[in-house]
Each structure stands twice: as C-alpha cells, then as structure tokens.
N, C-alpha and C positions, 0 to 999 in steps of 0.2 A: 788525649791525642786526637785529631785531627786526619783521618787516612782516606785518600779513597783509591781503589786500586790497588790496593796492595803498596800508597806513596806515601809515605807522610807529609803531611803540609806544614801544620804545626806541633803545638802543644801548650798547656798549661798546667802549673803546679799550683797547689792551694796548700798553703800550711798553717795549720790547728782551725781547719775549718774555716780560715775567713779571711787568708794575708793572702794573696797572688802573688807569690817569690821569683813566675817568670810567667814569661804567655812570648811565644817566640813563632812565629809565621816565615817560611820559607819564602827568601827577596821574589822570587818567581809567582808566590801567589798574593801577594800583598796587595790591598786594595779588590778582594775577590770573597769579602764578608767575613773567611776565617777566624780574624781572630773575635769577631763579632758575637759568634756561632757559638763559641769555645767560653765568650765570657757568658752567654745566656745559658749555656750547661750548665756551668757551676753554679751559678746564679738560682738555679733551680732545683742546686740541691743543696749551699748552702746560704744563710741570711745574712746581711750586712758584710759584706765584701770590702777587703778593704788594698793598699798600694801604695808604694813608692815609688817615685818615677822621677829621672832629672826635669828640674825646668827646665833646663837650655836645648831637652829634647822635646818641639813645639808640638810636631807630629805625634809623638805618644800621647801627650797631655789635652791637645784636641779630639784624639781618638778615644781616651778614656772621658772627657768629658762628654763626647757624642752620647756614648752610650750610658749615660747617668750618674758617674762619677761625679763628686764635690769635694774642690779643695778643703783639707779641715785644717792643714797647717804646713807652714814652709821650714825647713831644717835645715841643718849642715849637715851631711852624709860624714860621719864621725871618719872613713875610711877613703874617702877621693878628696875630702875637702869642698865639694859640690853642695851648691842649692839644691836642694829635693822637697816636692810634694808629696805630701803625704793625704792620700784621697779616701773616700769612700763611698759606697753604694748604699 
C-alpha cells in the first residue's frame, strides 16, 4: 500500500510471490511515480515479476513496459473475451 498522510494513493497485490493480480493508483495521483514506487517494492522483494494486462489498455502496457516489463505472450482472457498480455520482469 502506497500511503502518505494517513491517504492512501495506491496499492499492489502479488500472488504466490510473483503474478501482480492488481496495482491500482488513485485517478488524483496518477502520473506522480506511485505505481512506479509500488512496482520497485515488490520488485525488491520478490524475483521475476510477472502480469496480465488488456492490450487495448495502451497506457498500462507502456507503463508496464517503461519500467521493464516484456511481452512473453498474447491470449484470450478466457472470461471478457479480450486480447491480454501476458508480461514479465
């Protein structure tokens, strides 16, 4: 979690040590490094990182690739019917 002041900004979930199931930034602080911050925690404490994310969401998929993410494979999200990347660090 992401707090300062007693506010929270974000937060990020890791499940079984290496899948990022959310990372969600408050619309107000977006673009203010958070969820940046939040991937280099985890990052620090655990190894190969990994995510799904919509293509057709550009902004995530640049965000995640800014900070060192690599496409490893494109899907169909078994449950929207959606294209999704599947990345990792």
């Amino acid at each position: 979690m992401y707090e300062e002041k007693g506010n929270i900004k974000g937060f990020i979930s890791v499940i079984d040590k290496e899948f990022i199931g959310a990372l969600f930034v408050d619309k107000k602080y977006q673009g203010c490094s958070i969820g940046s911050k939040l991937i280099r925690y985890v990052d620090s404490i655990y190894n190969g990182l990994t995510l799904s994310v919509y293509k057709d969401n550009s902004r995530a998929v640049n965000f995640y690739k800014n900070i060192g993410f690599d496409i490893v494979e494109e899907k169909i999200n078994e449950d929207t019917d959606c294209i999704e990347y599947y990345m990792k660090k």
